[in-house]
C-alpha positions as CSV (number, residue, x, y, z in Angstrom):
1,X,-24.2,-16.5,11.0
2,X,-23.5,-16.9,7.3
3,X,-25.6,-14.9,4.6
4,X,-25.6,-14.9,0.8
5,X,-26.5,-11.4,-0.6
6,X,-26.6,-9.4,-4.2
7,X,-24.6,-6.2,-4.0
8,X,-25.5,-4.4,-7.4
9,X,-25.1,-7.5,-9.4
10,X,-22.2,-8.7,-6.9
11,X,-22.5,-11.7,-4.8
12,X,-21.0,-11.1,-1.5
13,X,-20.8,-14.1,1.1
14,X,-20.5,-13.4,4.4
15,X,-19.1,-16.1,6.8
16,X,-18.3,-16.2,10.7
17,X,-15.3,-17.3,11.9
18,X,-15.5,-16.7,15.7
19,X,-14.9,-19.6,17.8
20,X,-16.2,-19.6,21.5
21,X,-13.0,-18.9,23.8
22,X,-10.8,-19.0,21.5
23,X,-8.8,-15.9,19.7
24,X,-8.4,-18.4,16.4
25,X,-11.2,-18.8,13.8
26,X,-12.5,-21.5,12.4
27,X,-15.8,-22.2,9.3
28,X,-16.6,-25.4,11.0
29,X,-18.2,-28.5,8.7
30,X,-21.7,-27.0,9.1
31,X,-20.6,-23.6,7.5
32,X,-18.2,-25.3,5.0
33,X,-21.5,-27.6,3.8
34,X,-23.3,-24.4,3.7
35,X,-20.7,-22.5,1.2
36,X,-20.5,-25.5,-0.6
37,X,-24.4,-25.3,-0.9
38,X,-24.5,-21.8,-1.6
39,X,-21.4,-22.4,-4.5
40,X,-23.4,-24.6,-6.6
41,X,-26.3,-22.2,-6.9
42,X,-26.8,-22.0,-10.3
43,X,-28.7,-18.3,-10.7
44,X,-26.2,-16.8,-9.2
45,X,-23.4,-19.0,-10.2
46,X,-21.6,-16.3,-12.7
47,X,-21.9,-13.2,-10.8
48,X,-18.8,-11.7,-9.2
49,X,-18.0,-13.1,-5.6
50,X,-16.6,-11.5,-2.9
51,X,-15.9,-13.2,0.7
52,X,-15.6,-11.9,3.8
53,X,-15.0,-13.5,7.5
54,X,-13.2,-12.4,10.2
55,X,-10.1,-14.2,10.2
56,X,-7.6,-14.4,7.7
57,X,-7.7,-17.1,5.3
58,X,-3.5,-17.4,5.1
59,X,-1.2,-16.6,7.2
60,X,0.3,-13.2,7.0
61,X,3.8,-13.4,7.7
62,X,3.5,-12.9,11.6
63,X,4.2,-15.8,13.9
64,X,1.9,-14.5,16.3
65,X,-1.5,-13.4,14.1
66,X,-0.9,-16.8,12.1
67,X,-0.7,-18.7,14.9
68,X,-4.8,-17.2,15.8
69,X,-6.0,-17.6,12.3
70,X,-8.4,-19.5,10.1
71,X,-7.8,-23.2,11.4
72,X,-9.5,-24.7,8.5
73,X,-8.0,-22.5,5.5
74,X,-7.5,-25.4,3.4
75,X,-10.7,-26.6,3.2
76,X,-12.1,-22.8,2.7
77,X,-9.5,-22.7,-0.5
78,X,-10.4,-25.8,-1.7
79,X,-14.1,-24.7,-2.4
80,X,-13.4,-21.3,-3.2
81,X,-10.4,-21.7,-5.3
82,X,-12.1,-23.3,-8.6
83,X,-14.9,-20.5,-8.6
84,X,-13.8,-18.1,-12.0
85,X,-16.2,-15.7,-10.3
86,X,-14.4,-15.4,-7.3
87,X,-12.8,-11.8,-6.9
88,X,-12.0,-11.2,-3.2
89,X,-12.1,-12.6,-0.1
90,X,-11.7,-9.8,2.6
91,X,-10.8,-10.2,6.8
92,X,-10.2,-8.4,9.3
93,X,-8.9,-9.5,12.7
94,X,-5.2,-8.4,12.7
95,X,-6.1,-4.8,12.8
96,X,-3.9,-3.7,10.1
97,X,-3.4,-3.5,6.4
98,X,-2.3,-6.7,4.6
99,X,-2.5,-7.5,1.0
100,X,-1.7,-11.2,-0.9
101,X,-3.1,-13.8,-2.1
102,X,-3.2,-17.3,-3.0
103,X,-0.3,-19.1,-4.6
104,X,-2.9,-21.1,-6.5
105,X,-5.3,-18.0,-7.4
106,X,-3.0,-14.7,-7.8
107,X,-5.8,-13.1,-9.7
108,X,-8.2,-13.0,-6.4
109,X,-7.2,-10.4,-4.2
110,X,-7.0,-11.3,0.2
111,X,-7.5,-7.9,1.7
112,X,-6.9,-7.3,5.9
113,X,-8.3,-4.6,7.2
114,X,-6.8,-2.1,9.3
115,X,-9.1,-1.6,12.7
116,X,-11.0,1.4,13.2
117,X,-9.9,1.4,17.3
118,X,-6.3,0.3,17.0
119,X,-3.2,-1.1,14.9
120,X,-1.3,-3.7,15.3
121,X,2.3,-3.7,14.3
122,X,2.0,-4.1,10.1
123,X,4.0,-6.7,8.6
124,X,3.4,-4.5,5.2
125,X,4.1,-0.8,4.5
126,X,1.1,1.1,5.1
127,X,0.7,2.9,1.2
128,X,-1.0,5.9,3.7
129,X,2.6,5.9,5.9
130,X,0.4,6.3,8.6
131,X,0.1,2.3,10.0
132,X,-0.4,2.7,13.5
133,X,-3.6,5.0,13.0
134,X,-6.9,3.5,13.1
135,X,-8.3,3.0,9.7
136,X,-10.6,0.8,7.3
137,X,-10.9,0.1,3.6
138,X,-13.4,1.6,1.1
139,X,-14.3,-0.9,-1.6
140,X,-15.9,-0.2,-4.9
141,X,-17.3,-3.5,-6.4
142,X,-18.4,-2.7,-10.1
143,X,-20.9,-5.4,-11.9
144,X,-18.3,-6.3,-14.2
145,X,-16.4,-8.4,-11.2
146,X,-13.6,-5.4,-11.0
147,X,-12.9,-4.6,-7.2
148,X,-11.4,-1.4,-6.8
149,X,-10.1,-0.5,-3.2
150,X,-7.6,2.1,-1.1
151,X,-7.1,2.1,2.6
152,X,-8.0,5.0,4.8
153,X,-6.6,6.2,8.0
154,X,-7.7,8.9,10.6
155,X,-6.2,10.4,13.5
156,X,-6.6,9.0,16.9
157,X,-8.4,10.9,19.3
């Protein structure tokens, strides 16, 4: 289920990805139409966005995680990528730390997330050195669109 919510004064949309029996994600048309919708609001238009879904919306450099991705990442870009308000959009899925973004916005930030059960072998340095330990990411979203983040890690147990 997809929800719209204010953050202190940050928009963050939240979108599933899962597909029924499959390890790929997908938005769907009925979720696409949705953020479209949800885009075009006009009160809260301006505010700073930040997405998150599941899986990641570009491929990561692994043949294997790419290959169980976002199916419909172009037509996720194409309504995000002319939104000035848009900061982050933020996944999870292959359980590790990734950082990048898009060719055609390298001001918004795509931020993986590291799982908080297990790794999977990191196609990017860990800036903790500590990549096969379960972890997360703490991020501070300010009203002024800023999004400040850091990784964490904690010992298995």
């Amino acid at each position: 289920m997809a929800a719209d919510l204010l953050v202190q004064g940050v928009r963050v949309l939240l979108l599933s990805s899962h597909r029924v029996g499959s390890a790929a994600g997908a938005l769907g048309s009925l979720q696409l139409q949705w953020l479209a919708q949800r885009l075009r609001c006009s009160e809260r238009r301006d505010l700073p966005l930040v997405v998150a879904l599941h899986h990641p919306p570009i491929a990561i450099g692994d043949a294997g995680m790419d290959a169980i991705s976002l199916l419909d990442q172009a037509g996720h870009e194409e309504l995000l990528r002319p939104h000035r308000a848009l900061r982050a959009l933020l996944f999870g899925h292959i359980h590790q730390h990734w950082q990048g973004a898009w060719a055609t916005r390298p001001d918004v930030l795509l931020l993986g997330c590291p799982s908080t059960l297990c790794s999977f072998k990191a196609v990017q340095p860990c800036p903790l050195d500590r990549a096969d330990n379960p972890g997360g990411r703490l991020l501070d979203l300010t009203p002024d669109g800023a999004v400040q983040y850091r990784v964490l890690r904690w010992s298995s147990i």
